[in-house]
C-alpha positions in Angstrom: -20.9 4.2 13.3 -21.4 1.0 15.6 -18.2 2.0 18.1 -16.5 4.5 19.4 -13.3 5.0 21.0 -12.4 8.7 23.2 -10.1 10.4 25.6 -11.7 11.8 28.8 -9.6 14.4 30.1 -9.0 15.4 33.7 -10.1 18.4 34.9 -9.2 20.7 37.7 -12.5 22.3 39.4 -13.2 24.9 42.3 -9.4 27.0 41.2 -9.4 28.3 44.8 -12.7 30.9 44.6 -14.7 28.8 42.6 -16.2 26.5 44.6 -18.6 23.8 42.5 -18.4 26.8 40.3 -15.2 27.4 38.1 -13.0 24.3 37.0 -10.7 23.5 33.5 -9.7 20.8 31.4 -6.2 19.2 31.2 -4.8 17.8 28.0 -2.3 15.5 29.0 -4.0 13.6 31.7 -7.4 11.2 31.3 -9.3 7.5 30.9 -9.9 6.2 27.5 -13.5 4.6 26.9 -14.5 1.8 24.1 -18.6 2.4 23.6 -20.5 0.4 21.0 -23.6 -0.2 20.2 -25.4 -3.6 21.3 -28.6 -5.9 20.2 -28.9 -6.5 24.1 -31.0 -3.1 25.4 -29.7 -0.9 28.3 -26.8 -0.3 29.3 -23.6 -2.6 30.2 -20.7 -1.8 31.6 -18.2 -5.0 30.5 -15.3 -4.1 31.2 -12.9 -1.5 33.7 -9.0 -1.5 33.6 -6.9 -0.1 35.9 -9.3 0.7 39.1 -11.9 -1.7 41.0 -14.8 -0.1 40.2 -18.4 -2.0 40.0 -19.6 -3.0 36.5 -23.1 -3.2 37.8 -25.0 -0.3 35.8 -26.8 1.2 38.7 -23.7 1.6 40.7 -21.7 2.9 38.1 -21.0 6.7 37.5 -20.8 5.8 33.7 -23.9 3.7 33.9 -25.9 6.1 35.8 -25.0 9.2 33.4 -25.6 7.1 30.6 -29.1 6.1 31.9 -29.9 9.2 32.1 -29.5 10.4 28.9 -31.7 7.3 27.6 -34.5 8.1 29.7 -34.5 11.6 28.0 -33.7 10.6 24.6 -37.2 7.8 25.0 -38.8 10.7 26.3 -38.5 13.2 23.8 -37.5 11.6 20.5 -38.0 7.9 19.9 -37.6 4.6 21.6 -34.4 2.7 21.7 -34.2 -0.7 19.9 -30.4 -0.9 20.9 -28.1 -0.9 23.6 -24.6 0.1 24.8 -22.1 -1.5 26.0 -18.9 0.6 27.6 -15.6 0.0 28.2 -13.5 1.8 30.5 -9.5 2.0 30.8 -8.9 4.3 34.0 -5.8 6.3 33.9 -7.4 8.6 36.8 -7.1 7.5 40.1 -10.5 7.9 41.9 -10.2 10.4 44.9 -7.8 12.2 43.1 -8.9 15.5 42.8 -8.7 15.8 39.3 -12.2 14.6 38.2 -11.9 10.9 37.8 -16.0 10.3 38.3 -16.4 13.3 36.0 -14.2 11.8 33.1 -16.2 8.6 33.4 -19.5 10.1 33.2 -18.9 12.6 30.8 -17.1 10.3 28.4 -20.2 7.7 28.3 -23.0 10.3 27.7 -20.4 12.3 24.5 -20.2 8.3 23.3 -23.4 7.2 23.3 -24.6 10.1 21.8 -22.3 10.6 19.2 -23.5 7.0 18.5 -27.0 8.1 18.4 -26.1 11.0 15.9 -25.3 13.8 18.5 -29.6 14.3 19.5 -27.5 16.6 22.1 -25.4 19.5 22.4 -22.0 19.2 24.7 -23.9 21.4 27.6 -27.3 19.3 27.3 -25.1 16.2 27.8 -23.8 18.4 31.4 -27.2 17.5 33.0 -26.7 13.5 32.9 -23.3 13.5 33.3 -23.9 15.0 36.4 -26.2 12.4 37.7 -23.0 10.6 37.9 -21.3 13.0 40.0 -24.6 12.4 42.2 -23.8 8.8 42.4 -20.3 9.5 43.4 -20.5 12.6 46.1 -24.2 12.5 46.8 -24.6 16.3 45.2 -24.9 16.5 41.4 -22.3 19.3 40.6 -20.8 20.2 37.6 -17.6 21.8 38.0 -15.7 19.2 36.4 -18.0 17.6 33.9 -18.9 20.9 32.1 -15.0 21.6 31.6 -14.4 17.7 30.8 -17.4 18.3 28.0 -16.7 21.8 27.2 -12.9 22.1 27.3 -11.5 25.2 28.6 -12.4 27.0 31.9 -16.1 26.5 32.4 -17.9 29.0 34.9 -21.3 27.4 36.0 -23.7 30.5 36.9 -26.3 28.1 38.0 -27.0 24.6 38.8 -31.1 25.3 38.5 -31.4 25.9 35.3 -28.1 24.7 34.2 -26.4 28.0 32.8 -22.7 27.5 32.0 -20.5 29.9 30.1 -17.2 28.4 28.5 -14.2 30.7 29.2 -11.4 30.6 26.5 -8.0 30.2 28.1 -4.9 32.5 28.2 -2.6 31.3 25.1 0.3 30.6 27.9 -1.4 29.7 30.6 -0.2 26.5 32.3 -1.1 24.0 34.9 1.0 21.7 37.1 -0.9 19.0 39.3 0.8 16.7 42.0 -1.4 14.0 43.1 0.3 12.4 46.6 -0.7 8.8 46.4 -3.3 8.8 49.3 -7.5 8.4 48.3 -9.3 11.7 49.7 -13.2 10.8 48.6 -15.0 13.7 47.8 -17.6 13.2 49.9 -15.5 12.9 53.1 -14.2 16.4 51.7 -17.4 17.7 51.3 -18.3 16.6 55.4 -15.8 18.8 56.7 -17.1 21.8 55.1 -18.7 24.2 57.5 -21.9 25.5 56.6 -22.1 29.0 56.7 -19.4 31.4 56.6 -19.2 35.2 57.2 -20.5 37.8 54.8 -16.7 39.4 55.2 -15.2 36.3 53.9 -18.4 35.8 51.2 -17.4 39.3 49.7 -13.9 38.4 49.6 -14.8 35.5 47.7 -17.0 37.1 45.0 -14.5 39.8 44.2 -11.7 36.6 43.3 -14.3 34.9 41.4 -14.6 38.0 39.4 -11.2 38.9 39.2 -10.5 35.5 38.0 -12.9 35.4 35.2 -12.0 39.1 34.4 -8.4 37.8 33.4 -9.3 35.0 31.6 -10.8 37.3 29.3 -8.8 40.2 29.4 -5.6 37.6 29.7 -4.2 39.5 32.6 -1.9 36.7 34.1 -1.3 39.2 37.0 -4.6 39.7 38.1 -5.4 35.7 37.4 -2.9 35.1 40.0 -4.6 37.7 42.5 -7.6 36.1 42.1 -6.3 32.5 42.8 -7.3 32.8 46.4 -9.6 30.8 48.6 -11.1 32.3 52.0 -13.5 29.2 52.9 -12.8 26.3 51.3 -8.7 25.8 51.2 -8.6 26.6 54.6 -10.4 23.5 56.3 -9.5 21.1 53.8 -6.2 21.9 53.5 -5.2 20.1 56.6 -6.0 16.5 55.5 -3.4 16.7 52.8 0.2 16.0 54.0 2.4 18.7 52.8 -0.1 21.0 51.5 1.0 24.6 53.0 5.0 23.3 51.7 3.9 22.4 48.4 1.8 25.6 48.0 5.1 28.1 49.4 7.4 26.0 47.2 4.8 26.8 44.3 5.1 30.5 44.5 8.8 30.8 45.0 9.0 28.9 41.5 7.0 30.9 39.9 3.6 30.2 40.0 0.8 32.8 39.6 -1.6 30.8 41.9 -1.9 27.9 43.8 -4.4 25.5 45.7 -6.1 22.7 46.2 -7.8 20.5 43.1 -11.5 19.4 43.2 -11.5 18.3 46.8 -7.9 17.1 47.2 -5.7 15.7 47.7 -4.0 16.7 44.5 -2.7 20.0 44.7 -2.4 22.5 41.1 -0.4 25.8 40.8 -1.1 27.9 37.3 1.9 29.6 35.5 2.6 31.6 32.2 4.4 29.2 30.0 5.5 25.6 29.9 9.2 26.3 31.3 7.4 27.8 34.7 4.7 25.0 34.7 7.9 22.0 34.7 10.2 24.1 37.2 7.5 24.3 39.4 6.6 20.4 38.7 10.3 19.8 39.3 10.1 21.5 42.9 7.2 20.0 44.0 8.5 16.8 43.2 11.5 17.2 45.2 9.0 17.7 48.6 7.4 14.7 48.1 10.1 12.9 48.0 11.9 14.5 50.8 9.0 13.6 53.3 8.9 10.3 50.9 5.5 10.5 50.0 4.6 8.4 46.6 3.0 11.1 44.5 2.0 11.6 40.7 2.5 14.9 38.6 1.0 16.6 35.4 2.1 19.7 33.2 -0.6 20.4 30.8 -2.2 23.1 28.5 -5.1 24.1 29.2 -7.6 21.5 26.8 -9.9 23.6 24.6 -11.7 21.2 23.2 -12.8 18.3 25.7 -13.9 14.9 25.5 -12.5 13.7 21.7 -13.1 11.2 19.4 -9.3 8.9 19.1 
């Protein structure tokens, strides 16, 4: 195989307790990527549709991930007589909130090593697709590249070792996303973020991080909801995204188990059991944004069990 063509889902990270911690993958939002093998060695980026990104390697998210991977790949198989070159077709506005650096760098490490005969598993590939993230928000998370890889809900126990533990996902269990049209970067988010917070508010915290993974398993869609609640993060940077508290209200009174802020905003997510909840409560939040006429994108989706895919 000299080329390969995949889908590189969205994903939804942090789901209120969770910070750089918990996130999913959505089915029916994502980039499409072209990767191919080349006579040239290294990595090119030729071409990027749909965003003004830079198609120098270095400065790349793709480029850097994928660098990363090489270096290891020299390092503890063989060296590499061949290049890549990587397309990218972005369908995932940057500073969305919904993982838009993550599909990027996720999708050109699962390319080039399918390419290369899959010398990694899906969570070794985590590691350089976070480099990415490092380019992107100066800290190399993984709360949206492991689910973007992984599919499903991915917990990330810890950053150093990597540990992360997929999370299957309730059979019913729904996600709607409304992107308003404005760019929040991640790191601006992140600079906001107070650094400390009380042991009172920590505790709270660690009981809905629990809770939450407790009803993924046990698919308790009541105490899922319960859980869906953030004491540190949602509170400061809720206020640099118009309309968040109305969105949120108009969330719950539709029907939503849970609701908050996706990634580091501005897109805002609710969960519900069932697709008829999920599009009522897409419908309503719709009709918000366009009473305070605000521009604004939307998503229903499954949750995506399977990640990053071949087309």
């Amino acid at each position: 195989m000299n080329e390969i063509k995949i889908f590189c889902p969205a994903t939804i990270a942090n789901l209120s307790c969770g910070f750089d911690v918990l996130g999913l993958c959505l089915a029916t939002a994502g980039d499409e990527m072209i990767i191919r093998k080349s006579d040239v060695k290294g990595i090119r980026i030729t071409k990027i549709v749909g965003a003004n990104l830079p198609l120098e390697t270095e400065n790349n998210v793709a480029g850097v991930a994928a660098l990363a991977l090489l270096e290891e790949y020299e390092r503890d198989f063989v060296p590499i007589t061949i290049g890549f070159e990587i397309e990218i077709y972005k369908n995932i506005k940057a500073g969305s909130g919904i993982g838009s650096s993550a599909a990027s760098s996720a999708g050109a490490v699962f390319g080039i090593n399918e390419l290369l005969g899959r010398p990694f598993t899906r969570k070794e590939l985590v590691k350089f697709a976070m480099q990415g993230e490092k380019l992107a928000s100066g800290n190399a998370h993984a709360d949206n590249v492991a689910p973007c890889l992984l599919g499903g809900f991915t917990l990330v126990r810890c950053s150093n070792p990597l540990d992360i533990i997929k999370i299957d996902s309730p059979s019913e269990l729904y996600a709607t996303v409304v992107h308003p049209q404005i760019e929040l970067k991640t790191s601006d988010a992140r600079s906001v973020l107070k650094q400390t917070v009380s042991l009172k508010s920590a505790i709270t915290q660690w009981g809905n991080v629990g809770g939450l993974v407790a009803g993924l398993y046990t698919n308790d869609y009541e105490l899922i909801g319960r859980s869906l609640h953030d004491e540190i993060i949602e509170p400061v940077r809720s206020m640099l995204i118009p309309g968040f508290d109305l969105i949120k209200k108009t969330a719950y009174e539709n029907g939503a188990l849970g609701s908050g802020i996706s990634g580091s905003g501005p897109s805002i997510f609710a969960l519900s059991k069932g697709k008829e909840t999920a599009e009522k409560i897409a419908k309503a939040m719709s009709e918000v944004y366009d009473e305070i006429n605000l521009p604004y994108e939307i998503h229903v989706s499954k949750v995506n069990a399977n990640g990053v895919s071949i087309i």
